[in-house]
Each structure stands twice: as structure tokens, then as C-alpha cells.
C-alpha positions in Angstrom: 78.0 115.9 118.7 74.8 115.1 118.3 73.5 118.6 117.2 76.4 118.6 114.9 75.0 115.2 113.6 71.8 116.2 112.7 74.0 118.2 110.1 76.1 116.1 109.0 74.1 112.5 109.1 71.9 112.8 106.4 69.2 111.0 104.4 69.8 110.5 100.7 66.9 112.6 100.2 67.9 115.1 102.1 71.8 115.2 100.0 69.6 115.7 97.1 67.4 118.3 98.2 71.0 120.4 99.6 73.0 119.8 96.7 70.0 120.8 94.0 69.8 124.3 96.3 73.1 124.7 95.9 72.8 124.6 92.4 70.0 126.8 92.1 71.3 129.5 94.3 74.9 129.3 92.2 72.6 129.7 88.9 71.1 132.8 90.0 74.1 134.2 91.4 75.5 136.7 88.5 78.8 137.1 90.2 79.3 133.3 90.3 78.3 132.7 86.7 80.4 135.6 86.2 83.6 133.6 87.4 82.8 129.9 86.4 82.2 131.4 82.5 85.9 132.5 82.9 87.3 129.4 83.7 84.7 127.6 81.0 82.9 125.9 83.8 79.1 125.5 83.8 76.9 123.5 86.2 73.5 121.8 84.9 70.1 122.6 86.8 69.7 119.3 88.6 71.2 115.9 89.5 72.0 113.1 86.8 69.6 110.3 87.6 71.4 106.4 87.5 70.4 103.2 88.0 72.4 101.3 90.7 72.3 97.9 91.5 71.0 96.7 94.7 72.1 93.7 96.4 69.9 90.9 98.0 70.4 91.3 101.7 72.5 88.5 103.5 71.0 86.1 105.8 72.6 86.2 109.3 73.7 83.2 111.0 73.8 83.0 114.6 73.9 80.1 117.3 71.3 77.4 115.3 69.2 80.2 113.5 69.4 82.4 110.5 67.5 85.3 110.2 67.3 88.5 107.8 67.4 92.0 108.7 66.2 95.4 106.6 69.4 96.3 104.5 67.6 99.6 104.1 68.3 100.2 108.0 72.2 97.9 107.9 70.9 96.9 111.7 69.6 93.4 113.0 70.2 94.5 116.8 66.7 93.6 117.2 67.1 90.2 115.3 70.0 89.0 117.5 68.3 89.8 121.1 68.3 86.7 123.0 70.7 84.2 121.0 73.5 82.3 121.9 76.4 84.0 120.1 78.5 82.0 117.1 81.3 81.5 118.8 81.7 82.2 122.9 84.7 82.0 124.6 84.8 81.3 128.1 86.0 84.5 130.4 87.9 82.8 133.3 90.5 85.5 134.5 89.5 88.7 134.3 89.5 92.0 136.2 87.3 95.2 136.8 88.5 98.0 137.0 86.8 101.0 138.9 87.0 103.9 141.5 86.0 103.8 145.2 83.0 106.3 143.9 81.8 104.0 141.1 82.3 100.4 143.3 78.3 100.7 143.2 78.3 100.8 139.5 80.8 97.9 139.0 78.7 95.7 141.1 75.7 97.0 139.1 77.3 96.6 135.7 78.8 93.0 136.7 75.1 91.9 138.0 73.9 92.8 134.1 76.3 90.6 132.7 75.8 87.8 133.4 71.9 88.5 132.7 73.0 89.0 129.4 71.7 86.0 127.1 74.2 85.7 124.8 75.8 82.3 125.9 79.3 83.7 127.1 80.3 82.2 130.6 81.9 84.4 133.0 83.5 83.5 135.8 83.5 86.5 138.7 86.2 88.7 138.4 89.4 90.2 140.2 87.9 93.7 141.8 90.5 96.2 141.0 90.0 99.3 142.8 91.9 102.4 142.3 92.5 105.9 143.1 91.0 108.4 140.7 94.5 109.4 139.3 96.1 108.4 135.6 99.4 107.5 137.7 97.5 105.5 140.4 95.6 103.5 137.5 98.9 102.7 135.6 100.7 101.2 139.0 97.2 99.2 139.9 97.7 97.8 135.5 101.0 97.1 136.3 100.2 95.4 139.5 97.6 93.1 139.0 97.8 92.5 135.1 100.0 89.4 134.1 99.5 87.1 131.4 96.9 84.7 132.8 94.5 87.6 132.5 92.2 87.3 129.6 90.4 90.9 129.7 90.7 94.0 131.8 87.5 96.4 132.2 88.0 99.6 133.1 85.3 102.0 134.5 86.5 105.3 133.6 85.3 108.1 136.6 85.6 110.6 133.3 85.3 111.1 129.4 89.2 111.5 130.3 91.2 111.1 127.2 94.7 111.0 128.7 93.3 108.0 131.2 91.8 106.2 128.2 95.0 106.2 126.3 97.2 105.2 129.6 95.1 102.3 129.4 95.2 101.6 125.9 98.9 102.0 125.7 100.1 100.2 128.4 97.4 97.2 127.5 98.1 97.2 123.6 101.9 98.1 123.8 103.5 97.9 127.7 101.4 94.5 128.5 99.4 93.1 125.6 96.0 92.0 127.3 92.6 92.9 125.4 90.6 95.5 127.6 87.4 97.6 127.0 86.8 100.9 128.8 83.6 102.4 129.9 82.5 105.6 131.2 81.0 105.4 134.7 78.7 107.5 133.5 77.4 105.4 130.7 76.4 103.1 133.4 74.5 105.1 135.5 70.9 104.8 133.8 69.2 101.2 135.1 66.8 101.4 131.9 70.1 101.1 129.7 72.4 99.1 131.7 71.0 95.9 129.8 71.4 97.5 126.4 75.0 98.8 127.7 76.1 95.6 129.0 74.9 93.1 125.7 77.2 95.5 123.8 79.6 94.9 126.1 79.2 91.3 126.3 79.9 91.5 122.1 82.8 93.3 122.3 84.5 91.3 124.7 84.1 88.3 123.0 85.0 89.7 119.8 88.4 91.1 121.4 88.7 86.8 122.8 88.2 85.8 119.1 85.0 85.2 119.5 82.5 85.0 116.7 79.3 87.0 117.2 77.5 86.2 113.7 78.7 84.8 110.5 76.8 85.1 106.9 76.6 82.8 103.8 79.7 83.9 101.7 80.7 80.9 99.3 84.3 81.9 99.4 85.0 79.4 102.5 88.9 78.4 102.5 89.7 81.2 99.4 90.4 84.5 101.0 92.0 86.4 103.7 90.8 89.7 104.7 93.2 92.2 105.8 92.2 95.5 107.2 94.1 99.2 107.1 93.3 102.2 108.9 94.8 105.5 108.8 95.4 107.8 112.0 96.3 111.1 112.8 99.0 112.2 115.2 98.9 115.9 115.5 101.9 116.4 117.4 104.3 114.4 115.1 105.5 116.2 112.0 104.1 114.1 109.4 100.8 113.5 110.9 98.9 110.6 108.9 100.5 107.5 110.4 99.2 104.3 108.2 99.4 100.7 109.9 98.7 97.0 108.2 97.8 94.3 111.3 99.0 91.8 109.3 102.6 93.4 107.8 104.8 92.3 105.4 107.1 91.1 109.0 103.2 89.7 110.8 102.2 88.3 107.1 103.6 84.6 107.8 102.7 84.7 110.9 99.1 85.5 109.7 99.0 83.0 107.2 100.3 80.3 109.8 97.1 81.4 112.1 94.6 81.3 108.8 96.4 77.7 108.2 95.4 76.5 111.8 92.0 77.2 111.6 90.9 76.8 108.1 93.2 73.8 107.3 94.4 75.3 104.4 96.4 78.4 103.0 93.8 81.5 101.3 94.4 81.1 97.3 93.7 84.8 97.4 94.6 87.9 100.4 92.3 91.0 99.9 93.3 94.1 101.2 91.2 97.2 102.4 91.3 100.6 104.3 88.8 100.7 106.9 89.3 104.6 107.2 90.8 107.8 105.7 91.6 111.3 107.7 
């Protein structure tokens, strides 16, 4: 992937420099000119040149500060290192998940977060060890996971996608518990494991409706956001499958949970696709 990114992943610059080669190389083509003059078609020599408008970059709040970031770059990783999150919500009951093989790691990864300054408290989790088999981690799920738990790790031995989606399926559909996986080996470098485990640290919160940053936008008590996505299931017959978290059936009960922590009902709903494919 990331040879094919260096592809794929480019700088405008480097769009324009493609696309104008393109052209050139179509222009002095005779058999293409040949064919587009039959269909009427003709290409011009370079790229039309527009203005565009470029917006002010938002100021990001977090904890007691504010601070900006270069929209150029759309990162403030940096900006953010060492402050107290938004919003933290305590981690009581929880478990991790991992192999006899990658117990070291656990420990190791467990050690890091609570290093991690981001002011999220954790209280020391359930140790849930098991064999290195999808069935044997669906019977340990089903086990130990009941509805006091507030998040499951898992330390995946593998990049395995059939043991990723037994977790995700019987944690999203089986027993509704927010969970974030992990590959063991993701873990295993101790000059990234503080890097690893802040991300970490942010996702799990976010997944406990936590708040990691928020920005200035006026529109306070106005609007609900909605988000779409699209998938793909290959082995179905129509294969695009869209979904709408908050349906026309989950809409009331979205507006009841906007109502209870905004004190009010949104005067507009905007809705938006997240992804096409």
C-alpha cells in the first residue's frame, strides 16, 4: 500500500504536471486526434486557471486552550500533544483482549496508557486471554462480555480479516459494546508505542462519546449532522449496501438524544455521505 500510494496520493502540483502530459502526449498522437475529430471532440493545450476561495483556518478548542494549526497540512497532531481532552469519560469496566504469545505486549500497551496525557481515567482492566482461534475468541466475547462493560480491546495475533470482523460483528450486532482492535504487531516497536497508544486513547473516548476537540462554529442549538456511508458487499447480489445512523425508524430517537443535550430541538438536520465505492 504504500508504494501504491506514492501513486495515487498526490500533490496538486504534481495532478497538474500528469494531467498537462496527458494532454500533450494525446495532441501529438495522430491516431487519437484522428478519433476525437470524429466524434467533434477537441482538448485545449493546458489547464483552465480559477480563482478559488480559501477559507480562514478554524481555531481548535481543547481542554482550556485554543490553538491554530496549518490548514495547508489539515493536521494539529502536534498542537494537541499533551492536553487534557474536551470531553473524557471515565473507563471503569473494561477488558483486554490478547493471546498467550502477545500477554507481554498487553502489559506493554496497558503500561502506555495510562502514560498518555490526555486526561482520560482508566481503571485496570479484565485480562482476557485467549486461544489464537476465531472460534476460541468468539466463546471468550461471549463469555466475559455483558453489559456493564464499557469497551473491549482486542490485540489481534494477525492482520486477520475474518477475526476482525468476528469481533466487529458480534460487538456491533450479537452484543452491542464499543471495542477497538489492534494488531499485536502494531505494538511491538517501543519508539511508537506512545504514538500508538495516544491514538488509541482518542478513539476510545470518541467510541464513549467523548469529545476530543471542538471549533468555533456559530450554529450552536441550529443543526444536526447526520452522516451516510456506502459499502460494498461482494458476495451479495446487489453489492453497494447504503446505511443512515440516524433512519427514518432511529430519527426520533435521534432528535430525543440532540434534545437532552442541547436543550433544544435542531431548527435545521443536514445530511451528508461520508464515502462513495
Amino acid at each position: 500500500m504504500k508504494d501504491l500510494s506514492t501513486h495515487t496520493r498526490l500533490t496538486p502540483e504534481q495532478w497538474e504536471n500528469r494531467l498537462n502530459r496527458f494532454i500533450n502526449n494525446m495532441s501529438r498522437n495522430a491516431s487519437v486526434q484522428t478519433t476525437l475529430s470524429t466524434w467533434g471532440l477537441s482538448f485545449e493545450n493546458k489547464l483552465l486557471n480559477l480563482t478559488g476561495r480559501v477559507l480562514p483556518a478554524e481555531r481548535i478548542l481543547q481542554g482550556a486552550r485554543a490553538y491554530e494549526y496549518n490548514p495547508c497540512d489539515a493536521d494539529w497532531s502536534k498542537e494537541m500533544r499533551g492536553l487534557p481532552l474536551m470531553t473524557s469519560m471515565p473507563l471503569e469496566t473494561w477488558l483486554l483482549s490478547h493471546t498467550r504469545r502477545n500477554a507481554e505486549v498487553a502489559h506493554s500497551l496497558l503500561q502506555t496508557l495510562n502514560k498518555v496525557p490526555v486526561g482520560i481515567h482508566l481503571q485496570r482492566p479484565g485480562m482476557m486471554e485467549y486461544d489464537d482461534r476465531q472460534e476460541a475468541l468468539l466463546r471468550a466475547l461471549q463469555q466475559r462480555v455483558g453489559q456493564q462493560v464499557q469497551m473491549v480491546v482486542v490485540i489481534l495475533s494477525a492482520n486477520r480479516k475474518d477475526k476482525y470482523d468476528c469481533v466487529k460483528k458480534y460487538l456491533c450486532v450479537d452484543c452491542p459494546t464499543p471495542s477497538q482492535c489492534v494488531v499485536a504487531r502494531t505494538l511491538s516497536r517501543p519508539q511508537t508505542l506512545m504514538t500508538i497508544a495516544t491514538k488509541i486513547s482518542l478513539q476510545m473516548n470518541c467510541k464513549m462519546e467523548g469529545e476530543p476537540w471542538s471549533v468555533e462554529i456559530p450554529l450552536k442549538h441550529l443543526m444536526m449532522l447526520v452522516s451516510t456511508d456506502t459499502t460494498t458487499v461482494p458476495q451479495e447480489r446487489d453489492p453497494s449496501v447504503h446505511w443512515w445512523p440516524a433512519s427514518t425508524r432511529a430519527c426520533p430517537a435521534a432528535l430525543k438524544a440532540y434534545f437532552k443535550y442541547n436543550e433544544c430541538l435542531p431548527s435545521r438536520i443536514v445530511v451528508w455521505a461520508t464515502a462513495c465505492c
